[in-house]
C-alpha positions in Angstrom: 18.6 -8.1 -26.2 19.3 -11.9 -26.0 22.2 -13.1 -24.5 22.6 -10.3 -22.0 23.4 -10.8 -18.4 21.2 -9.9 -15.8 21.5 -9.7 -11.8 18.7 -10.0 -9.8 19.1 -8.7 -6.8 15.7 -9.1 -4.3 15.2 -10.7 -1.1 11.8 -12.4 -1.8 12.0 -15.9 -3.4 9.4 -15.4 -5.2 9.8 -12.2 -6.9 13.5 -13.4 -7.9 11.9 -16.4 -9.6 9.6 -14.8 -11.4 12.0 -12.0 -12.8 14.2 -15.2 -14.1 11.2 -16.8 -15.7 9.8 -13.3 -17.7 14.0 -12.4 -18.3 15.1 -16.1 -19.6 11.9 -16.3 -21.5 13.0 -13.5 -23.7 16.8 -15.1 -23.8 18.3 -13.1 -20.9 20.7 -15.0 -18.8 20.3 -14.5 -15.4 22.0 -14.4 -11.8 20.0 -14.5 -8.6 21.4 -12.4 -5.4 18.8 -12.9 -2.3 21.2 -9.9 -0.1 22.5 -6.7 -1.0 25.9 -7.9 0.2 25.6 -10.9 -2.6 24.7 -8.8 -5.3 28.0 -6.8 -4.9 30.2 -9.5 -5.0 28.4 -11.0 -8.0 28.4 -7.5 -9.5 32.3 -7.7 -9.1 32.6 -11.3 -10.6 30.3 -11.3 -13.1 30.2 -7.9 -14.6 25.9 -8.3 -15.9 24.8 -6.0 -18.6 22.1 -5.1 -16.3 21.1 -5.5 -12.4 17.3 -5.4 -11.3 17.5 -4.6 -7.4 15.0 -4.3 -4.7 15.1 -1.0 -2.7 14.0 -2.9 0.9 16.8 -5.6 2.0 18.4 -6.4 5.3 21.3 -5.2 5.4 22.6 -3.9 2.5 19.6 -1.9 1.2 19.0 -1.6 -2.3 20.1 2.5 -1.7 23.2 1.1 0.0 23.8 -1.3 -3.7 23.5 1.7 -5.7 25.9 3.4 -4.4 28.3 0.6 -4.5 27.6 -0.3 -7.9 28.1 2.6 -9.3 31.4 3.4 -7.9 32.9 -0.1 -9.0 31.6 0.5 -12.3 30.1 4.8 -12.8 28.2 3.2 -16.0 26.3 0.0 -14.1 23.1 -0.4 -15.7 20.4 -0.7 -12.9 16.3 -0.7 -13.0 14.7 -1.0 -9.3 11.9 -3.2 -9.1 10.0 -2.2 -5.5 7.0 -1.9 -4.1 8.2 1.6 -2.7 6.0 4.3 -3.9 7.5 7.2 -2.1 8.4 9.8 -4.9 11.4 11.5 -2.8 12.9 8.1 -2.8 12.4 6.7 -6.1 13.4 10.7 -7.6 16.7 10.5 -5.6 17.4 6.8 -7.4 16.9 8.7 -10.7 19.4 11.6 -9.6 22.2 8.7 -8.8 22.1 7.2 -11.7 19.9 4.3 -11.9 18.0 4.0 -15.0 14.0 3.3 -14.4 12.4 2.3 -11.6 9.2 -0.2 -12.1 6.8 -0.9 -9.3 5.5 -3.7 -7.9 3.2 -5.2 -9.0 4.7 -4.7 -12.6 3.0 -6.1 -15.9 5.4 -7.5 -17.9 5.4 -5.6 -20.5 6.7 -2.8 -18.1 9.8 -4.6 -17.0 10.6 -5.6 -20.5 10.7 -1.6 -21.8 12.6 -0.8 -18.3 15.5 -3.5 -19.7 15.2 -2.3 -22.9 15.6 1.1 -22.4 18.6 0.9 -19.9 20.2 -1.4 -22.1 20.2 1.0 -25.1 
């Protein structure tokens, strides 16, 4: 997995640092986007192996990024990482096209089988 290049896509500081810490600590290199609006245009710069996106953002939901993604690029690799819970919404997520969906709060260990797998 090392040397891969991840997007993180998420509105809260907090989580966006912490996915950089637990990603780089296993030799990812990674991009932080704080809007749905930045994550495209880094998506279209960039090209990452892999995007972890937040469902809730102003704006530009995390929906709204999926669908975007995935018409720039049909084979975008994307895990959600949310604190939405809703089964409709995270089903309908699946049915697009996004690989896993991990919710918040996540162990780490989580995450890093989400990556994995999507990355396969």
């Amino acid at each position: 997995m090392n040397g891969k290049r991840i997007l993180i896509a998420d509105d809260a500081s907090t989580t966006r640092v912490l996915l950089r810490k637990l990603l780089e600590k296993e030799g990812f290199e990674c991009t932080e986007a704080p809007t749905g609006e930045e994550a495209v245009k880094l998506f279209h710069t960039q090209r990452p192996d892999l995007v972890t996106l937040d469902i809730h953002m102003d704006k530009l939901s995390g929906m709204g990024v999926v669908q975007v993604l995935l018409k720039i690029d049909p084979k975008a690799r994307i895990v959600i990482v949310t604190s939405e819970t809703e089964k409709r919404i995270t089903d309908e997520l699946l049915r697009m096209g996004v690989k896993d969906v991990v919710n918040k709060p996540f162990e780490s260990e989580r995450l890093y089988d989400a990556i994995a797998h999507a990355l396969e």
